[in-house]
N, C-alpha and C positions, 0 to 999 in steps of 0.2 A: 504494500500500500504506500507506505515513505517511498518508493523507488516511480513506485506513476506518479505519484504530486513533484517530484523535485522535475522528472522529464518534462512534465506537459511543464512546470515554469520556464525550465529552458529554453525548449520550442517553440515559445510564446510568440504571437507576430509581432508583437511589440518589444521584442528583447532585439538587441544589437548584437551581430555575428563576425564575428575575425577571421581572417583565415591569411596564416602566415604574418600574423599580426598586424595587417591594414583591414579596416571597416568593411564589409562584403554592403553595397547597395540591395534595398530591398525592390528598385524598381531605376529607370530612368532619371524621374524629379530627385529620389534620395540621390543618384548619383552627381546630378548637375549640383546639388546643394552640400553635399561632401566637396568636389572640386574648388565650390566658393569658398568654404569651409579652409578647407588646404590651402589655399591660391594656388592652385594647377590647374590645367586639364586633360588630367591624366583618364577618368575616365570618361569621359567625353569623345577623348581620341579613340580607345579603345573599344566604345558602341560604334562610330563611326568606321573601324576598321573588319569589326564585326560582322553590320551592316553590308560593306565594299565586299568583302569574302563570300554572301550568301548571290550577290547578284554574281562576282566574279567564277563562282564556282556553279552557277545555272541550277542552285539547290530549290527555286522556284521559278516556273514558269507558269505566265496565263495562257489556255486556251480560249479560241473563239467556239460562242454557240454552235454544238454537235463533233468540234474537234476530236477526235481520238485520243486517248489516252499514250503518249511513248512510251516504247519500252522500258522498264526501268525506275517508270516513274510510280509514282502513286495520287488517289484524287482523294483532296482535303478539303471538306466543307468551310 
């Protein structure tokens, strides 16, 4: 019982998470507000290269109405 109350406190969405000892963003705003936070734009740079890698690597593409599906791919609502 002591061991599920101290987890769910930790896992809390409202608890702040480290990893490797810098602040893990819980979303985009958290991030752009840690960079202010810092004076960097370290992660800013890092959504944005993120971002650059999903188009450079063609991990999504649109089809037009009735297009076929390629091979390879998968269809995501």
């Amino acid at each position: 019982m002591e061991i599920t109350r101290v987890f769910k406190a930790s896992s809390s969405p409202t608890s702040i998470k480290y990893k490797f000892g810098i602040q893990v963003p819980k979303g985009i705003k958290n991030a752009i507000n840690l960079d202010k936070k810092n004076g960097n734009h370290l992660w800013e740079e890092a959504i944005k290269t993120e971002l650059k890698q999903l188009t450079d690597y063609q991990t999504f593409i649109v089809l037009d109405s009735g297009e076929d599906i390629p091979k390879g791919y998968q269809k995501i609502p």
